[in-house]
N, CA, C and O atoms as CSV, one atom per row, in Angstrom:
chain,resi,resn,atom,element,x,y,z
A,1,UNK,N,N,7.321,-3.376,26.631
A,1,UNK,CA,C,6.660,-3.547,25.349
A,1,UNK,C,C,6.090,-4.967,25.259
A,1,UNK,O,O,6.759,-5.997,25.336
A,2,UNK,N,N,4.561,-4.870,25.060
A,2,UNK,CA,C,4.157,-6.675,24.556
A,2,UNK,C,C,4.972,-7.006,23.375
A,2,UNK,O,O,5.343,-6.296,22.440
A,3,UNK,N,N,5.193,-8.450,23.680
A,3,UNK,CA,C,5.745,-9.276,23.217
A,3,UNK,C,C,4.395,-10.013,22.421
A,3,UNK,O,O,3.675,-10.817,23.012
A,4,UNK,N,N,4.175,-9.605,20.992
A,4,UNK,CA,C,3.347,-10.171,19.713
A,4,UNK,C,C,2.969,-11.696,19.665
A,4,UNK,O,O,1.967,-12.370,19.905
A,5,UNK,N,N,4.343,-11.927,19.209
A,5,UNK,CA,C,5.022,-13.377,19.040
A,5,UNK,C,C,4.384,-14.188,20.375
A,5,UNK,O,O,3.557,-15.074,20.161
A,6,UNK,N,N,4.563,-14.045,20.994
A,6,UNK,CA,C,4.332,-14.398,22.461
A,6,UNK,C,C,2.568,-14.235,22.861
A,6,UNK,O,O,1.649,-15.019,23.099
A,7,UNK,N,N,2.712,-12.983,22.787
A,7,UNK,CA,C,0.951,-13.301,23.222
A,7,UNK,C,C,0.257,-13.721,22.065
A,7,UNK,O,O,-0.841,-13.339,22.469
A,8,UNK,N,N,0.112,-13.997,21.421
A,8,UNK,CA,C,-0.680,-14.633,20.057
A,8,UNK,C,C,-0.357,-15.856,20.047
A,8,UNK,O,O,-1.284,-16.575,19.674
A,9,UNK,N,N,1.015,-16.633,20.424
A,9,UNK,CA,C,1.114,-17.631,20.755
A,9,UNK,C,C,0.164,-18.499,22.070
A,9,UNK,O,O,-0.244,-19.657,22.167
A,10,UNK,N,N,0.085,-17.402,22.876
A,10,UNK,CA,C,-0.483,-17.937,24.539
A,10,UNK,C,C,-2.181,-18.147,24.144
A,10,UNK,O,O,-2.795,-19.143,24.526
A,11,UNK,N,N,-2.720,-17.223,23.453
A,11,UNK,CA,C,-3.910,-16.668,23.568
A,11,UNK,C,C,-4.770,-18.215,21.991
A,11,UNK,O,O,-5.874,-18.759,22.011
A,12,UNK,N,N,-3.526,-18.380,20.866
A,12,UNK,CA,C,-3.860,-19.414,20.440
A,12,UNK,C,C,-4.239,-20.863,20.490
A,12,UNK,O,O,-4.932,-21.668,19.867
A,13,UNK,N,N,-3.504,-20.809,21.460
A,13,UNK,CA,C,-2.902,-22.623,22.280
A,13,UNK,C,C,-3.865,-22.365,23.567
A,13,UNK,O,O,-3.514,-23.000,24.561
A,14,UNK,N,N,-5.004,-21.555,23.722
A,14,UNK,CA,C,-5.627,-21.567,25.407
A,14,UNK,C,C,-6.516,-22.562,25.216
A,14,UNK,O,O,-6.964,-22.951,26.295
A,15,UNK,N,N,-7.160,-23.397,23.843
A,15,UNK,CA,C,-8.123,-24.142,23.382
A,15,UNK,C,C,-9.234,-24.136,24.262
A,15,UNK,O,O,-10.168,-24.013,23.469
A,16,UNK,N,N,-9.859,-24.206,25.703
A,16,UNK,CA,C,-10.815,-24.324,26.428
A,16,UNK,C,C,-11.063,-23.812,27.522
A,16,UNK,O,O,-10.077,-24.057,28.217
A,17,UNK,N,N,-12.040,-23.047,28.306
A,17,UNK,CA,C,-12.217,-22.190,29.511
A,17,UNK,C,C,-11.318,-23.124,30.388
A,17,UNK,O,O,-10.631,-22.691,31.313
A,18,UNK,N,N,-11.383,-24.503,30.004
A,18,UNK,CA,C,-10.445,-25.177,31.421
A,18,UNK,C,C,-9.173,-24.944,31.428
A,18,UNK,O,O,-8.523,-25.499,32.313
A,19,UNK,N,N,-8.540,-24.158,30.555
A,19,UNK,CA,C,-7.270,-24.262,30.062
A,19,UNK,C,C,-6.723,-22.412,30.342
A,19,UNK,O,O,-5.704,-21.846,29.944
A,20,UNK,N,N,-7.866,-21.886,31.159
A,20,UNK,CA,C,-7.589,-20.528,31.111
A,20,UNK,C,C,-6.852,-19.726,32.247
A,20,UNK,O,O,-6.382,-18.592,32.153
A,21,UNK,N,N,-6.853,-20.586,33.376
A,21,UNK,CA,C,-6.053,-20.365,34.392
A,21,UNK,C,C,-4.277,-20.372,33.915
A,21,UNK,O,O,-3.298,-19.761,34.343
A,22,UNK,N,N,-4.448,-21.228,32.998
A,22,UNK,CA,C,-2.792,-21.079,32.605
A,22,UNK,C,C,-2.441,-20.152,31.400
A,22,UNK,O,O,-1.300,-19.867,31.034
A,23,UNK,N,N,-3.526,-19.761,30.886
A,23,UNK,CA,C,-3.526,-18.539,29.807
A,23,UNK,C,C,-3.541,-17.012,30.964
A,23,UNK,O,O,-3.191,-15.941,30.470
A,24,UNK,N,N,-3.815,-17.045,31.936
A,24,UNK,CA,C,-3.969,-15.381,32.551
A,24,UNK,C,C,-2.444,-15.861,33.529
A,24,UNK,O,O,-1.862,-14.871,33.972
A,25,UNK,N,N,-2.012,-16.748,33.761
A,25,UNK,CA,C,-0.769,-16.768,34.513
A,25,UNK,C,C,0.273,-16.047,33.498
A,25,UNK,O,O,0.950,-15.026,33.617
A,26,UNK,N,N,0.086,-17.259,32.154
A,26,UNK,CA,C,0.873,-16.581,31.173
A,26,UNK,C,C,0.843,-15.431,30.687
A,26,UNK,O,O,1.743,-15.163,29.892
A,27,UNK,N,N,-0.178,-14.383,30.991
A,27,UNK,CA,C,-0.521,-13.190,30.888
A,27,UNK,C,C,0.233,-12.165,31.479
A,27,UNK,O,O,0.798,-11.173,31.017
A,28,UNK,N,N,0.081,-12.762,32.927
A,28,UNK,CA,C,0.539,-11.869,33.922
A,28,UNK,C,C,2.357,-11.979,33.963
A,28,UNK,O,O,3.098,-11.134,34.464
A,29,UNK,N,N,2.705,-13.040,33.405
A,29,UNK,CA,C,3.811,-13.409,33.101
A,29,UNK,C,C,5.061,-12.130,32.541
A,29,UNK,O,O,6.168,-11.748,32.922
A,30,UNK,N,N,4.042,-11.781,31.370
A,30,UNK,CA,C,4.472,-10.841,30.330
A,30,UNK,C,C,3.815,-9.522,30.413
A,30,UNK,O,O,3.796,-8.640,29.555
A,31,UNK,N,N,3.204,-9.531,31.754
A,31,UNK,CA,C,3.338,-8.166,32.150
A,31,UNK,C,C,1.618,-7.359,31.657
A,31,UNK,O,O,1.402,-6.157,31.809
A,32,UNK,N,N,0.559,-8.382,31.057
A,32,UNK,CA,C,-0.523,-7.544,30.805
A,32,UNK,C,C,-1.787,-7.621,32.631
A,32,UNK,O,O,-2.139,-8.231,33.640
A,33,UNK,N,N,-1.850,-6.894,32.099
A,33,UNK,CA,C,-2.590,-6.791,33.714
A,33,UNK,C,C,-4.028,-6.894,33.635
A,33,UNK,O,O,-4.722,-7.211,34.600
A,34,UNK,N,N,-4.658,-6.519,32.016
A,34,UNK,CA,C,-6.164,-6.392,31.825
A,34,UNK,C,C,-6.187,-6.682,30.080
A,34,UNK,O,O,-5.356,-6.378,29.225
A,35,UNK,N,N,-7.505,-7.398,29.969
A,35,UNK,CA,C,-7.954,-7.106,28.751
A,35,UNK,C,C,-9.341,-7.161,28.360
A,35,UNK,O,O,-9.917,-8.095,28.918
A,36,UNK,N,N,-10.130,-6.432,27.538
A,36,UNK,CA,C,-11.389,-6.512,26.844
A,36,UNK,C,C,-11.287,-7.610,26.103
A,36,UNK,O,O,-10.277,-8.304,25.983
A,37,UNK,N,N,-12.738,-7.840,25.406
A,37,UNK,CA,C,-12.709,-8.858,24.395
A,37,UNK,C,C,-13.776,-7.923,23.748
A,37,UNK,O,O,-14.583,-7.622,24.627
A,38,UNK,N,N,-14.122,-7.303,22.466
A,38,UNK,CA,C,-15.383,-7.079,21.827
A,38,UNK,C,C,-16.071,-8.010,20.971
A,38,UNK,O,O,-15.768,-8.072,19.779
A,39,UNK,N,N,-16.885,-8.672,21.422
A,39,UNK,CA,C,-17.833,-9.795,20.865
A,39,UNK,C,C,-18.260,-9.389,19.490
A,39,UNK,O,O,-18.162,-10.341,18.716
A,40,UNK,N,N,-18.763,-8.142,18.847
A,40,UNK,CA,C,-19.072,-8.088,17.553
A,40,UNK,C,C,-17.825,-7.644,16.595
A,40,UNK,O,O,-17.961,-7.301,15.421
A,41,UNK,N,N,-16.438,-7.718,17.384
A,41,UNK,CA,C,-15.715,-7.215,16.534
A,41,UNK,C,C,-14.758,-8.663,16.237
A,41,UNK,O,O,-14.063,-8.833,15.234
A,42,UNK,N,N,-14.888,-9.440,17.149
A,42,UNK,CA,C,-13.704,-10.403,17.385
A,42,UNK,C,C,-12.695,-9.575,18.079
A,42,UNK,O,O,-11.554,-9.991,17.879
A,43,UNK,N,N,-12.754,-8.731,18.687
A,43,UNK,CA,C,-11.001,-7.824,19.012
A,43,UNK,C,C,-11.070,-8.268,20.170
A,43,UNK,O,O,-12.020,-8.807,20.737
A,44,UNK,N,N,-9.464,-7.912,20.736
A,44,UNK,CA,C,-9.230,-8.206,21.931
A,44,UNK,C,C,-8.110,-6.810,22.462
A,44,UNK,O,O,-7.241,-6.372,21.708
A,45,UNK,N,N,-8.253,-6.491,23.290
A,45,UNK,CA,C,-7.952,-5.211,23.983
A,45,UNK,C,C,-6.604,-5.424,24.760
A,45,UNK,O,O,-6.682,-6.556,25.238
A,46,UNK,N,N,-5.543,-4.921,25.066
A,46,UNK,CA,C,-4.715,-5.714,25.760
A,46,UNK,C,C,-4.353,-4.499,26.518
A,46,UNK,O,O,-4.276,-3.426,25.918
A,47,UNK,N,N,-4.080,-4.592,28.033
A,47,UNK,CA,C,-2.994,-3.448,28.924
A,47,UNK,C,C,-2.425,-4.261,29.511
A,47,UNK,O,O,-2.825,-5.324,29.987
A,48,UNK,N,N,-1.022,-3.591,29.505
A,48,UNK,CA,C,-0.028,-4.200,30.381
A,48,UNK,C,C,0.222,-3.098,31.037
A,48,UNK,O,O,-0.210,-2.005,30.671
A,49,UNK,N,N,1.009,-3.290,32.164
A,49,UNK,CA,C,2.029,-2.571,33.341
A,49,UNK,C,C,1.984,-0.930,33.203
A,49,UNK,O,O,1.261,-0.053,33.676
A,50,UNK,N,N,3.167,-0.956,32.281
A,50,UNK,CA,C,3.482,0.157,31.444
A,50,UNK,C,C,2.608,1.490,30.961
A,50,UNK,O,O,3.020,2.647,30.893
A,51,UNK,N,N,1.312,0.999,30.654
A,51,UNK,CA,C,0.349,1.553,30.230
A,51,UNK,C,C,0.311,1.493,28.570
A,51,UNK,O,O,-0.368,2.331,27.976
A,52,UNK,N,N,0.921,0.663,27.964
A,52,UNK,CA,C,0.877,0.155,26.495
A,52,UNK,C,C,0.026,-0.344,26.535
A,52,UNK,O,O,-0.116,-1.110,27.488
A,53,UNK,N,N,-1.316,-0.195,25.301
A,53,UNK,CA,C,-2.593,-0.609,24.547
A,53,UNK,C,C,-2.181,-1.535,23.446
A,53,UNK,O,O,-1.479,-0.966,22.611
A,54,UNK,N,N,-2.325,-2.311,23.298
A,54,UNK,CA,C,-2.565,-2.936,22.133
A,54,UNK,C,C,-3.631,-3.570,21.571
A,54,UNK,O,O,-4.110,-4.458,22.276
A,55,UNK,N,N,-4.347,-3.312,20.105
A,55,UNK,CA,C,-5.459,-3.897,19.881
A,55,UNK,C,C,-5.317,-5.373,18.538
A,55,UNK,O,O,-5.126,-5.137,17.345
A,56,UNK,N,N,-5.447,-6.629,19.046
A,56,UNK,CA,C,-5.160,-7.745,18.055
A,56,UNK,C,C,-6.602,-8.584,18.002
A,56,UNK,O,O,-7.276,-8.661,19.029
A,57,UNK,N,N,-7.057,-9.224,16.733
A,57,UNK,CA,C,-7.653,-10.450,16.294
A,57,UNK,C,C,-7.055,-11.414,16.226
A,57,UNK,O,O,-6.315,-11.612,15.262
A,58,UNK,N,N,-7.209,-12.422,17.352
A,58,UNK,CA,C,-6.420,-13.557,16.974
A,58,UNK,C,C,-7.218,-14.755,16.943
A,58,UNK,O,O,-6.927,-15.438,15.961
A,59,UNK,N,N,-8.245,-15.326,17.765
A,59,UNK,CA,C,-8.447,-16.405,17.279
A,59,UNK,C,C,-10.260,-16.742,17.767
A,59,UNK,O,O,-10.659,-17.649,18.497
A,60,UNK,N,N,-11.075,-15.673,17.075
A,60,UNK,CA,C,-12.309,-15.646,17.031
A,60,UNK,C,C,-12.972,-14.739,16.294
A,60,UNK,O,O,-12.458,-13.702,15.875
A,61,UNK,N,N,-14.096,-15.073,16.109
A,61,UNK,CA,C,-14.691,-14.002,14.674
A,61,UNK,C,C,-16.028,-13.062,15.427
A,61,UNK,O,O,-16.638,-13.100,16.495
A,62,UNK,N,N,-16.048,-12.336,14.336
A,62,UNK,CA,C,-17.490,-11.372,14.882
A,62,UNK,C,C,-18.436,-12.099,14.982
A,62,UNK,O,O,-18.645,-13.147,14.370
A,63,UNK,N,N,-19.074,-11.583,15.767
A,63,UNK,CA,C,-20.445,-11.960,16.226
A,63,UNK,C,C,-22.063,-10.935,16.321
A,63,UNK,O,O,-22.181,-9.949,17.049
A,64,UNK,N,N,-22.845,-11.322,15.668
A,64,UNK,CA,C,-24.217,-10.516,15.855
A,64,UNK,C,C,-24.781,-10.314,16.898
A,64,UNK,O,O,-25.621,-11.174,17.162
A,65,UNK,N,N,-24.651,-9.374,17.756
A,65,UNK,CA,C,-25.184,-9.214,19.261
A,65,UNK,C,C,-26.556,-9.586,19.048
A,65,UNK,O,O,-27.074,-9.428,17.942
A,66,UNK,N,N,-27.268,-10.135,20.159
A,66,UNK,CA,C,-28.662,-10.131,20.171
A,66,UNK,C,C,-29.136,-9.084,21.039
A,66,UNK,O,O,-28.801,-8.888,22.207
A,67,UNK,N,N,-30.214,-8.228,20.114
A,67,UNK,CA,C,-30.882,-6.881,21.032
A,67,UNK,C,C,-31.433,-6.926,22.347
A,67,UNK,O,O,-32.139,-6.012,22.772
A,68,UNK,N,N,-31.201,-7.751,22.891
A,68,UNK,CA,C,-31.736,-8.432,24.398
A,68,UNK,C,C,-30.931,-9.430,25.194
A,68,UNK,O,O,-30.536,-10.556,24.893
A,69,UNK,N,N,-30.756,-8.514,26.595
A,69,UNK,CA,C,-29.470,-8.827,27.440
A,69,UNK,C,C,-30.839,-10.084,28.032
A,69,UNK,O,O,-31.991,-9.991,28.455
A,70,UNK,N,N,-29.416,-11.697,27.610
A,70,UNK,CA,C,-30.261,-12.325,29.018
A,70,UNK,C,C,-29.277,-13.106,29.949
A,70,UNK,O,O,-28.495,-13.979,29.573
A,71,UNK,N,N,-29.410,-12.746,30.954
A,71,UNK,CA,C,-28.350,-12.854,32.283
A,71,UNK,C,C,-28.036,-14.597,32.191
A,71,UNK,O,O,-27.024,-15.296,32.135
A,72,UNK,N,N,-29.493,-14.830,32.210
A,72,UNK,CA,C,-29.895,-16.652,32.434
A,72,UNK,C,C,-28.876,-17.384,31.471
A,72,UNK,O,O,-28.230,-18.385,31.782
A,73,UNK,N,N,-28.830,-16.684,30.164
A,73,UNK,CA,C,-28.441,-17.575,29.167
A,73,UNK,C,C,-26.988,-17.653,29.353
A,73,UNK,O,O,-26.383,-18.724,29.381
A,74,UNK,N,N,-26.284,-16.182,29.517
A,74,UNK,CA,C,-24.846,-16.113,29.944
A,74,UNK,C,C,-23.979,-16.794,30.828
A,74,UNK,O,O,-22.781,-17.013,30.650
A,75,UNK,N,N,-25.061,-17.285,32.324
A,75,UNK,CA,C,-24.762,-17.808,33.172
A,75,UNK,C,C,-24.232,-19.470,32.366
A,75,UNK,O,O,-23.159,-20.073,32.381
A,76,UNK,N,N,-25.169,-19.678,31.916
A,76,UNK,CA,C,-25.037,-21.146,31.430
A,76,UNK,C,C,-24.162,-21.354,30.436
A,76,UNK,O,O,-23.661,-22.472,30.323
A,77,UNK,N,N,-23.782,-20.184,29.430
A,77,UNK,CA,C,-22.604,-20.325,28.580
A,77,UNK,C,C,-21.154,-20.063,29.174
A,77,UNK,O,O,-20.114,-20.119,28.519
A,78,UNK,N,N,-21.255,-19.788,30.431
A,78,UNK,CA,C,-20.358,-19.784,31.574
A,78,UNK,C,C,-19.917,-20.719,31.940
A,78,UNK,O,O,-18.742,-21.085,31.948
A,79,UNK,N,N,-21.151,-21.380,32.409
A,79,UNK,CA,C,-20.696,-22.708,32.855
A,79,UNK,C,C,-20.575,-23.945,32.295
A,79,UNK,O,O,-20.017,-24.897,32.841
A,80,UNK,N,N,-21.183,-23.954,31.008
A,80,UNK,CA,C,-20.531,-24.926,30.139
A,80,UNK,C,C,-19.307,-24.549,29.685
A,80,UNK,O,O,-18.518,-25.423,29.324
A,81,UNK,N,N,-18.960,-23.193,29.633
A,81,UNK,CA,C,-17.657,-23.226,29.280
A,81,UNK,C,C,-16.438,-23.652,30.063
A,81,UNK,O,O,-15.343,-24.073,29.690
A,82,UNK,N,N,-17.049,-23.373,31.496
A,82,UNK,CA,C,-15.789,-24.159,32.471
A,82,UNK,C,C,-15.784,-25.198,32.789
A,82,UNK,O,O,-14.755,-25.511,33.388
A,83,UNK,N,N,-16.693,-26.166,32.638
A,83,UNK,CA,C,-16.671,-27.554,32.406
A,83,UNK,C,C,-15.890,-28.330,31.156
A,83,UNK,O,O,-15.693,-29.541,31.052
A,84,UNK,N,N,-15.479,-27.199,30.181
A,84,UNK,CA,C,-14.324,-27.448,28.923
A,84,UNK,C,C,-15.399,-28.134,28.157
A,84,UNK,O,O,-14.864,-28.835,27.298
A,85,UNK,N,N,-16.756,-28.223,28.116
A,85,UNK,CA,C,-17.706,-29.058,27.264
A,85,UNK,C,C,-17.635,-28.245,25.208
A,85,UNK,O,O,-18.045,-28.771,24.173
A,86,UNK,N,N,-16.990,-26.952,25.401
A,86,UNK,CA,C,-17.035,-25.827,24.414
A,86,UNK,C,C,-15.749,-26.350,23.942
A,86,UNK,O,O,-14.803,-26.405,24.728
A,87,UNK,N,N,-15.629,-26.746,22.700
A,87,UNK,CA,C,-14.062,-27.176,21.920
A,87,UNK,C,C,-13.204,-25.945,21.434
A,87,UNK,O,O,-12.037,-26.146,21.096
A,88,UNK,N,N,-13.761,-24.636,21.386
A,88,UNK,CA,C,-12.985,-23.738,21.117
A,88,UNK,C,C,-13.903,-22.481,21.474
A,88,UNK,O,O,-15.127,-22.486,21.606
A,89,UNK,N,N,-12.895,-21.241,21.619
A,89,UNK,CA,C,-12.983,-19.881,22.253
A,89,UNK,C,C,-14.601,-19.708,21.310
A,89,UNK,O,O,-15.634,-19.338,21.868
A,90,UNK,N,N,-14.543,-19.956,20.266
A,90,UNK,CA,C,-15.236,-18.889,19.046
A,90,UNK,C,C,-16.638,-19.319,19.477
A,90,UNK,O,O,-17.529,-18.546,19.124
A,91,UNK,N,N,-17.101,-20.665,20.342
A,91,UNK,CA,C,-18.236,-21.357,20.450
A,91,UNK,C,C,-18.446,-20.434,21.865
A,91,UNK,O,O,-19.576,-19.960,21.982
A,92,UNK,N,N,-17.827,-20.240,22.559
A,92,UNK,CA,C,-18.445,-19.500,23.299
A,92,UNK,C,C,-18.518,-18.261,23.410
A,92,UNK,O,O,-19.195,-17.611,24.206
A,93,UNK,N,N,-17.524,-17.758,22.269
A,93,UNK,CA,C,-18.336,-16.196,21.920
A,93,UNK,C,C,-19.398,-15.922,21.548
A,93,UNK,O,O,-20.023,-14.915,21.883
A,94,UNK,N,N,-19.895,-17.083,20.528
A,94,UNK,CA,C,-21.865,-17.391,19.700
A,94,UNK,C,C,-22.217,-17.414,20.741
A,94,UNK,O,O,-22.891,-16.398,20.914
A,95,UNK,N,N,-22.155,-18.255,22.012
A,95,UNK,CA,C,-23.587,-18.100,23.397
A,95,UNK,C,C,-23.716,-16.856,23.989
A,95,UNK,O,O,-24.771,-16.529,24.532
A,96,UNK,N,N,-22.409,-15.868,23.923
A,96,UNK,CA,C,-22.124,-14.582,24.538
A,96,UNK,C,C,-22.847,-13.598,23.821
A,96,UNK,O,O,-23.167,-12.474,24.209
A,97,UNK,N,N,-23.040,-14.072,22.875
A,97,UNK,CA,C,-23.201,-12.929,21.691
A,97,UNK,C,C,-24.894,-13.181,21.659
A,97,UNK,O,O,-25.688,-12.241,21.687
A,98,UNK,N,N,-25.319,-14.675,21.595
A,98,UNK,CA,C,-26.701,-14.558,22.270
A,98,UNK,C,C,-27.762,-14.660,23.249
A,98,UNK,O,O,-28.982,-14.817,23.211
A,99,UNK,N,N,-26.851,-14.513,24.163
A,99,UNK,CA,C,-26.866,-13.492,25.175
A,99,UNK,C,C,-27.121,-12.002,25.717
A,99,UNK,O,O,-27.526,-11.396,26.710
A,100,UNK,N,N,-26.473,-11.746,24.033
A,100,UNK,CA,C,-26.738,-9.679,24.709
A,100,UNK,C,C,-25.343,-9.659,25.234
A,100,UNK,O,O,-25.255,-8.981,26.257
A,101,UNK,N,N,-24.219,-10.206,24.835
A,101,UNK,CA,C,-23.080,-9.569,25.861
A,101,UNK,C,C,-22.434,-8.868,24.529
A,101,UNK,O,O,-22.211,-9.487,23.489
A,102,UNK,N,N,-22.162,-7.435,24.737
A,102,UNK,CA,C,-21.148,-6.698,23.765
A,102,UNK,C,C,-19.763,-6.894,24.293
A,102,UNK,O,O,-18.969,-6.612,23.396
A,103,UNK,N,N,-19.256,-7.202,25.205
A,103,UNK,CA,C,-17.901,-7.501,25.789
A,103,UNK,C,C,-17.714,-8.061,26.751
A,103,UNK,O,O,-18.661,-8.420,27.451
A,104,UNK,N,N,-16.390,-8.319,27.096
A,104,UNK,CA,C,-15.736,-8.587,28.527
A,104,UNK,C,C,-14.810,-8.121,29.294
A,104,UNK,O,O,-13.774,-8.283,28.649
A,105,UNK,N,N,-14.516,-7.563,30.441
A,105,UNK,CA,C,-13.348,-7.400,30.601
A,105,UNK,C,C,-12.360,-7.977,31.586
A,105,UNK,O,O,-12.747,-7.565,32.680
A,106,UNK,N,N,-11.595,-8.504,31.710
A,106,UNK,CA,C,-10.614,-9.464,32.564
A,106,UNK,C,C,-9.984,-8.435,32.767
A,106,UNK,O,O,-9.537,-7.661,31.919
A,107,UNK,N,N,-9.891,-8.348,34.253
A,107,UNK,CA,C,-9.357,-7.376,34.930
A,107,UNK,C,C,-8.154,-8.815,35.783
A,107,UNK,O,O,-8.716,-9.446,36.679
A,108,UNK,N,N,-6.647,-9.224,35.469
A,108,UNK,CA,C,-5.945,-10.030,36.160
A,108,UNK,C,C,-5.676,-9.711,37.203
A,108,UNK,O,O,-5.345,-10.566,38.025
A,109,UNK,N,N,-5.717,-8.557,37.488
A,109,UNK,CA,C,-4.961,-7.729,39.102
A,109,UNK,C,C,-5.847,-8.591,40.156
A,109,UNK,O,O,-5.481,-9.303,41.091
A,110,UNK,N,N,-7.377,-8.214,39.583
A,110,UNK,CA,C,-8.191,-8.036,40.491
A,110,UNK,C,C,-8.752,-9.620,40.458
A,110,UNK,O,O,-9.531,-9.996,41.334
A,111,UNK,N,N,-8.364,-10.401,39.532
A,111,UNK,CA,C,-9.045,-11.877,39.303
A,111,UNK,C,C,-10.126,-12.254,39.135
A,111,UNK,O,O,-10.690,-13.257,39.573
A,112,UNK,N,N,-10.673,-10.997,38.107
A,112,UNK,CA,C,-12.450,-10.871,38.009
A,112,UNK,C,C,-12.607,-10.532,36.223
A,112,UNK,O,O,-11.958,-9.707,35.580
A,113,UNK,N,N,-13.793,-11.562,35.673
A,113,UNK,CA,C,-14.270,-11.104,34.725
A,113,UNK,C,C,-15.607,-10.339,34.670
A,113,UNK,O,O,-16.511,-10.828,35.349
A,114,UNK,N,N,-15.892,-9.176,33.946
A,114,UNK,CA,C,-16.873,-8.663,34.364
A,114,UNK,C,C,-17.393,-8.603,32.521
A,114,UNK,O,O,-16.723,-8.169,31.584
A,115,UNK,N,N,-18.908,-9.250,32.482
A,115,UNK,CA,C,-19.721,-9.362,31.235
A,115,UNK,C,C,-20.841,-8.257,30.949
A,115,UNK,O,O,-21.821,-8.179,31.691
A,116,UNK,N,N,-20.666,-7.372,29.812
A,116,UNK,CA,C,-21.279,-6.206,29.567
A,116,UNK,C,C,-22.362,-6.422,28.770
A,116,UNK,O,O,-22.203,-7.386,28.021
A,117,UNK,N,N,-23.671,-5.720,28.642
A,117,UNK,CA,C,-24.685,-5.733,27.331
A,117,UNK,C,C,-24.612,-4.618,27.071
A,117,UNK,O,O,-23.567,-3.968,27.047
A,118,UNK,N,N,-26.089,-4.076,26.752
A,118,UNK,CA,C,-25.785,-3.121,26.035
A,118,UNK,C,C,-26.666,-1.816,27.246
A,118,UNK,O,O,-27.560,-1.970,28.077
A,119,UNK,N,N,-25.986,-0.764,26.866
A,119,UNK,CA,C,-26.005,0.310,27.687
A,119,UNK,C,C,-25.095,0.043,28.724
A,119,UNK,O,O,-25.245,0.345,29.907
A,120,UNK,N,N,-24.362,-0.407,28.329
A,120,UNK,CA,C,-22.950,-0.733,29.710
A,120,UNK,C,C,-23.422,-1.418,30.524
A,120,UNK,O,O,-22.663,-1.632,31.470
A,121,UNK,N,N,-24.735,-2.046,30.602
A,121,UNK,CA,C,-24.836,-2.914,31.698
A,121,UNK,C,C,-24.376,-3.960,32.581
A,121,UNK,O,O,-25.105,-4.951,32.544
A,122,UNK,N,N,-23.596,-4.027,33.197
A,122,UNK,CA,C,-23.110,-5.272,34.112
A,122,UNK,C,C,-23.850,-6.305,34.243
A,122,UNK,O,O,-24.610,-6.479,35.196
A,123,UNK,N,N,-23.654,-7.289,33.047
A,123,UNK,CA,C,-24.097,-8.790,33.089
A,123,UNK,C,C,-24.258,-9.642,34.173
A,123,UNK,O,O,-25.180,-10.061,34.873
A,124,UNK,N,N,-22.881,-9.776,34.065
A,124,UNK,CA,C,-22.101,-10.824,35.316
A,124,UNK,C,C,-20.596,-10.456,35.808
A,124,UNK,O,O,-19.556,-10.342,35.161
A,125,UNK,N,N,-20.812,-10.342,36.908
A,125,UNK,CA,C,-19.227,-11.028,36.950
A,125,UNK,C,C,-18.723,-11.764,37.723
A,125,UNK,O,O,-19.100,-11.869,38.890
A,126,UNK,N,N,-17.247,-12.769,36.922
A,126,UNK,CA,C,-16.975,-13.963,37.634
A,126,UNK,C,C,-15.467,-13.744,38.360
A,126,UNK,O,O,-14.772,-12.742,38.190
A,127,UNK,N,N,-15.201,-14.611,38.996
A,127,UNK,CA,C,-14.315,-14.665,39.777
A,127,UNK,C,C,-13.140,-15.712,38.858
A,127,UNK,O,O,-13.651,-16.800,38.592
A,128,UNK,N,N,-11.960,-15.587,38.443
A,128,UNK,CA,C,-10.966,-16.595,37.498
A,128,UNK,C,C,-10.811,-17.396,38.754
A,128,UNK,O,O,-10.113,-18.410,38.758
């Protein structure tokens, strides 16, 4: 069973993409193996082990997709985000969001994020 207390704690305190390698350790820690993010909902998707779903808002807001996927722009809200130049999660959900990205999904097994638009399209995906 996820532990609430615990992941809402991990997922609060991750403050910056540079800080995210120790947020998916702590992940894998407690047993989740994958999660979505939905950009216009703020949600975040959680699977662990077990095959327990859990769906939580914890520390970013909705966002207005823009009707037009652009790869270029994503790339770069990527990489400012791993340079830690972004002071919090929610700033780089706004570049994602105008972008054209409707989600994400962090797959931990596999050590890959993969960035969606719309019609399911495969954005990007990165390597954690």
């Amino acid at each position: 069973m996820i532990d609430l207390e615990k992941l809402e704690s991990l997922v609060n305190n991750e403050g910056n993409a540079k800080n995210f390698a120790q947020l998916a350790k702590g992940l894998i820690g407690m047993g989740i193996i994958k999660y979505d993010y939905y950009v216009s909902d703020g949600l975040y998707r959680y699977y662990d082990q077990y095959g327990e779903v859990i769906d939580l808002k914890l520390n970013a807001k909705p966002h207005t997709i823009m009707p037009d996927s652009n790869k270029e722009t994503l790339a770069e809200a990527i990489r400012v985000a791993q340079t830690g130049k972004l002071s919090h999660f929610d700033d780089f959900c706004q570049r994602a969001s105008l972008s054209g990205v409707l989600y994400w999904t962090t797959d931990l097994e596999a050590r890959l994020v993969n960035y969606y638009g719309w019609g399911n399209e495969l954005m990007q995906s990165e390597p954690i």
